[in-house]
C-alpha positions as CSV (number, residue, x, y, z in Angstrom):
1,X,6.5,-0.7,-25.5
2,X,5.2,-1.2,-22.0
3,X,6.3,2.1,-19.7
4,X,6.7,-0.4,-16.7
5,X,9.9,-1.6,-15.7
6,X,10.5,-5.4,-16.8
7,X,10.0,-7.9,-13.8
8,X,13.5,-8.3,-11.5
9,X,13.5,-12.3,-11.7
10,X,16.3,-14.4,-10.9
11,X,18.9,-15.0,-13.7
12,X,20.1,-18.3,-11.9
13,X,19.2,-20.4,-9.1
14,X,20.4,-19.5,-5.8
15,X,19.3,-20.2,-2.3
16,X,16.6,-17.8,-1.6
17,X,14.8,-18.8,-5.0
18,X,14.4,-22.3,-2.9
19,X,13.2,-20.5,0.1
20,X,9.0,-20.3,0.2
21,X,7.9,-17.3,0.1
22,X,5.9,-17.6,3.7
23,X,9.6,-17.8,5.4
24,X,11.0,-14.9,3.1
25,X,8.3,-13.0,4.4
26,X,8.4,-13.7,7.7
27,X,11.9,-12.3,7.8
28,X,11.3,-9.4,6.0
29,X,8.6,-8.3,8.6
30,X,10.8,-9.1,10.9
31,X,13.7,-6.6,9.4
32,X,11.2,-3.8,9.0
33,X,10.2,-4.1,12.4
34,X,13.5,-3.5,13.5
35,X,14.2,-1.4,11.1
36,X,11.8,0.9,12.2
37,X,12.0,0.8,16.5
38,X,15.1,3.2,17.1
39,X,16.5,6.3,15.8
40,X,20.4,4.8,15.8
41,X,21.6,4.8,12.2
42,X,23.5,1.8,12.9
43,X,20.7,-0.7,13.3
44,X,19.6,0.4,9.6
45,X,23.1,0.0,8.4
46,X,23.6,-3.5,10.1
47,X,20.5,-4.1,8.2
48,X,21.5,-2.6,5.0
49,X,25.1,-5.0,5.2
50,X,23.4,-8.0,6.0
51,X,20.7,-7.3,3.3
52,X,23.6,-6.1,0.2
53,X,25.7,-9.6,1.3
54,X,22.7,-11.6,0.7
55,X,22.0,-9.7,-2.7
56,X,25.0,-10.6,-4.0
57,X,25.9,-14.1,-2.5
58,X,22.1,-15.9,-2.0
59,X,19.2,-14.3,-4.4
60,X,20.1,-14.9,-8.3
61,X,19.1,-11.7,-9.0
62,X,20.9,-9.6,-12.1
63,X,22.8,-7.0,-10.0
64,X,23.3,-4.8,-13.0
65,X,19.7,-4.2,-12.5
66,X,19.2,-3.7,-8.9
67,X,20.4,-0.2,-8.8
68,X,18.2,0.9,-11.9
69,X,14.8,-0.9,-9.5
70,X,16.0,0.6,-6.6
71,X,16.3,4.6,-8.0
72,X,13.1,5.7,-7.8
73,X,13.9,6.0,-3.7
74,X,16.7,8.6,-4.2
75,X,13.6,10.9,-4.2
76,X,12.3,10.1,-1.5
77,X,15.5,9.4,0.5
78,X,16.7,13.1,-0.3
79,X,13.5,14.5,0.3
80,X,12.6,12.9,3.8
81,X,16.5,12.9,4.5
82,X,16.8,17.0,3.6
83,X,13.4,17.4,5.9
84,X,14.7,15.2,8.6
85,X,18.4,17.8,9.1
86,X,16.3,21.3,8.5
87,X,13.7,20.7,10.5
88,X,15.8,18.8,13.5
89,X,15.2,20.7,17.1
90,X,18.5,20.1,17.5
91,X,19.7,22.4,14.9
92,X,18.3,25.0,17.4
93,X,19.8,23.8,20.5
94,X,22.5,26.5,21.3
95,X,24.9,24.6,23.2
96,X,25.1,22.2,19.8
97,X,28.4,23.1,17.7
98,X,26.7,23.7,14.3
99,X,28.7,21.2,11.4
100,X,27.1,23.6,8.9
101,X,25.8,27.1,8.9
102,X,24.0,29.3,6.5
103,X,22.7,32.8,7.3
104,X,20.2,31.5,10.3
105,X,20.3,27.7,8.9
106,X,22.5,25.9,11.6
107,X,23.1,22.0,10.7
108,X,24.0,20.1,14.0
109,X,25.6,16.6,14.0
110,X,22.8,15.2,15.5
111,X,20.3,16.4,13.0
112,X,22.8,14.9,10.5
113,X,22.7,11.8,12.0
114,X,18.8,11.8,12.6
115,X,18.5,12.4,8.2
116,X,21.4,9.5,7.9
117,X,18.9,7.1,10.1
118,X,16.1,8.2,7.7
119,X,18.0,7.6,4.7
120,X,19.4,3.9,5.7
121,X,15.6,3.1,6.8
122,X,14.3,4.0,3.6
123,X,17.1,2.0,1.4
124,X,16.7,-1.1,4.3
125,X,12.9,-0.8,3.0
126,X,13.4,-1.2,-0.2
127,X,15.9,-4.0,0.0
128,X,14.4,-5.9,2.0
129,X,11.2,-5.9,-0.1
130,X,12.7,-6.8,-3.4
131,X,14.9,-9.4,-1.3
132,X,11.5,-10.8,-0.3
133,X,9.4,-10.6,-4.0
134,X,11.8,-11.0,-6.3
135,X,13.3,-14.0,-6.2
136,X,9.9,-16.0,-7.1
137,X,7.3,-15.6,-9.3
138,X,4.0,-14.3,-8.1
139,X,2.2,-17.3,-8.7
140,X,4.6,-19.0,-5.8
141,X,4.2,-16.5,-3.3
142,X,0.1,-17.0,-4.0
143,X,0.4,-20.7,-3.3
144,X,2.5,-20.5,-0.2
145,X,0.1,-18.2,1.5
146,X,-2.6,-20.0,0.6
147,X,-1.0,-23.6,1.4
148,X,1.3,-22.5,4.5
149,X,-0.3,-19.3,6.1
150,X,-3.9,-20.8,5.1
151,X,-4.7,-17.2,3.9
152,X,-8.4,-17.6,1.9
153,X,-8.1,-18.5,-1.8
154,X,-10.2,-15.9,-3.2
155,X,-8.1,-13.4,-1.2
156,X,-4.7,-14.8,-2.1
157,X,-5.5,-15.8,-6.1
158,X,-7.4,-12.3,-6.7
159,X,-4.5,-10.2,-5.2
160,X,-2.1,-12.6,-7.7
161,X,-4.5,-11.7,-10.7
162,X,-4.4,-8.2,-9.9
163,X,-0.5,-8.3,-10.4
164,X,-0.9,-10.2,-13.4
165,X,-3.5,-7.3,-15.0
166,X,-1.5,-4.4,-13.8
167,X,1.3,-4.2,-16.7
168,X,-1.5,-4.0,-19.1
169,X,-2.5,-0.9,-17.4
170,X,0.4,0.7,-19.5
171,X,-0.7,-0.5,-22.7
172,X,-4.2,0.9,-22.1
173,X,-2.7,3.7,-21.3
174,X,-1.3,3.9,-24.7
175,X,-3.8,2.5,-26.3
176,X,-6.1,5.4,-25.7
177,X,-3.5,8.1,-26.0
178,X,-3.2,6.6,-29.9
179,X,-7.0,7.0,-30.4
180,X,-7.6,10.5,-29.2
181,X,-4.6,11.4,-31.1
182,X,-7.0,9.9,-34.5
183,X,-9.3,11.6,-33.2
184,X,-7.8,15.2,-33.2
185,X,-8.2,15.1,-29.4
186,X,-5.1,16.4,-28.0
187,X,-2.4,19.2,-28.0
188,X,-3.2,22.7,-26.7
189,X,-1.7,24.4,-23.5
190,X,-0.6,22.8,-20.3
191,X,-4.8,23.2,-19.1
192,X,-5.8,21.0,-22.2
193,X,-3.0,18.7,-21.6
194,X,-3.8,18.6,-17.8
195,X,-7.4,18.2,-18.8
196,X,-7.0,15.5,-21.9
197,X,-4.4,13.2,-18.9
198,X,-8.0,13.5,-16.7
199,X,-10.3,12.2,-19.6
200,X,-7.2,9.1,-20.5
201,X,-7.6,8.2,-16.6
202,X,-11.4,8.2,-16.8
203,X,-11.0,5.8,-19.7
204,X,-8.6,3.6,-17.8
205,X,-10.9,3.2,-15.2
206,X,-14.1,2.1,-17.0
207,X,-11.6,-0.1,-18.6
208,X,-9.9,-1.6,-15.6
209,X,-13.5,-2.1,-14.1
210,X,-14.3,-3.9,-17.0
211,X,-11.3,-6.1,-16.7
212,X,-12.1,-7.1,-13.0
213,X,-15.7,-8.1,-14.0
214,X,-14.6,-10.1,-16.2
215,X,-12.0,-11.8,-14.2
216,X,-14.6,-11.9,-11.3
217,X,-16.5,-14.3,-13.3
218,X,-13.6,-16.1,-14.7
219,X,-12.7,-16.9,-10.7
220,X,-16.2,-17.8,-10.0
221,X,-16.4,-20.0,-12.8
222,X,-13.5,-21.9,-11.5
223,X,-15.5,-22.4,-8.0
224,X,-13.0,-19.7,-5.8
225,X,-16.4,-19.0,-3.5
226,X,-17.8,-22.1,-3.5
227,X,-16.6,-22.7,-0.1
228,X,-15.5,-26.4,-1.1
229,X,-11.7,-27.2,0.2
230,X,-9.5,-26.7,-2.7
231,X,-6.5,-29.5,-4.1
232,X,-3.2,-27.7,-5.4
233,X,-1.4,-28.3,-8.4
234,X,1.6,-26.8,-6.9
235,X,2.4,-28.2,-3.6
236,X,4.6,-25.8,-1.0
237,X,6.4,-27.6,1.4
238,X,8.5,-25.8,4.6
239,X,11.9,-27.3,4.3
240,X,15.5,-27.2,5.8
241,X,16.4,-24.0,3.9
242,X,13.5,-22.3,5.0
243,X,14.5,-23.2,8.3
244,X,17.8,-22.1,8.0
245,X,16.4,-18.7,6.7
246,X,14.2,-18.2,9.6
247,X,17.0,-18.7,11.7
248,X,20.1,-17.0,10.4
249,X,17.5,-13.2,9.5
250,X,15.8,-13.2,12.9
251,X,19.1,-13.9,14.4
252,X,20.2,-10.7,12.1
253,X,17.3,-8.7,12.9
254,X,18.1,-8.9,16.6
255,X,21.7,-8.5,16.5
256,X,21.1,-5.2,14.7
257,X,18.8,-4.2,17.6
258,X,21.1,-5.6,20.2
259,X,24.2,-5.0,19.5
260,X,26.2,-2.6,21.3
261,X,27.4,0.4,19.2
């Protein structure tokens, strides 16, 4: 049982599984950007609207699943978000009226609302990202850099083989925990288990190294550095809806920024 989580991919067709993945990112840049140029928690939570309407209505992605990929930021949400309020100066502005107070721990509404802008940028991030890479496979994102952003082969098809390797990573991972355990390897204290995790990782790496050798010659065999222009079997065209995308999430992106609040 692989201990990664199964790949998000679009349960039905929508309109941003027809969208290239060039455009897709284009607009995603463009919402980070944003996302990240003031400290107003409403530009983040334009953002985060604009980005849960097109979840739902435009990407074909399982919602019941969304929340589950999208967890693993709680952590860091509450942790930059609890930093963010303690440690605002304005906590220790005096002529602040503190929202919350314990022993010499003031809270002020404006550190509040600094840790709510932190919060929203963090989930915009996330959003936006699986918005971007989830509705096509890998392989398509490869071929529309490569065909529409004329980003090297080598570069693009290596980085695509690279995600393709990287679920077996947790197969190897218990692949060599089952053969020290024949072995009479592990067990022990937290230092032996500390120590045997070091020795599985040195493992993985000869491993993985091994791996990329191989596929280094696999890629060379197939002319990737031979500098000759390549043909594609899978040919990425711009079209209307990418159009249309461009237009309606930069117009989003700077009506978040823009509009009055």
């Amino acid at each position: 049982m692989s201990l990664l989580p199964a790949p998000l991919e679009p349960t039905r067709p929508a309109f941003l599984t027809r969208v290239t993945p060039a455009a897709r990112l284009v607009v995603g840049f463009a919402w980070l950007i944003v996302d990240v140029l003031t400290l107003d928690p409403l530009v983040p939570a334009r953002l985060l609207v604009a980005g849960i309407v097109t979840l739902v209505l435009w990407s074909g992605l399982p919602l019941r699943r969304v929340p589950a990929r999208l967890a693993p930021l709680g952590v860091a949400i509450v942790g930059l978000a609890g930093f963010s309020i303690l440690l605002s100066p304005a906590n220790g502005d005096p002529g602040l009226a503190a929202v919350a107070a314990l022993g010499p721990v003031r809270i002020t509404a404006p550190a509040l609302a600094a840790g709510l802008a932190i919060g929203l940028r963090i989930v915009v991030i996330g959003l936006t990202s699986l918005l971007v890479i989830a509705p096509s496979d890998p392989t398509r994102l490869a071929d529309s850099l490569v065909q529409q952003w004329r980003v090297p082969d080598r570069f693009a098809y290596s980085t695509l083989a690279a995600l393709r390797v990287a679920p077996f990573m947790a197969g190897d991972w218990a692949t060599i925990g089952a053969a020290r355990r024949l072995r009479g390897l592990t067990g022990g204290g937290p230092l032996r288990r500390l120590r045997e995790a070091g020795d599985r990782l040195l493992v993985m790496l000869v491993a993985a190294i091994r791996r990329a050798e191989r596929m280094a010659l696999a890629m060379d065999a197939r002319g990737f550095d031979s500098g000759i222009p390549r043909s594609h079997y899978r040919p990425v065209r711009t079209g209307w809806r990418d159009w249309v995308s461009l237009a309606v999430g930069l117009g989003v992106a700077v009506a978040a920024l823009a509009l009055p609040r």
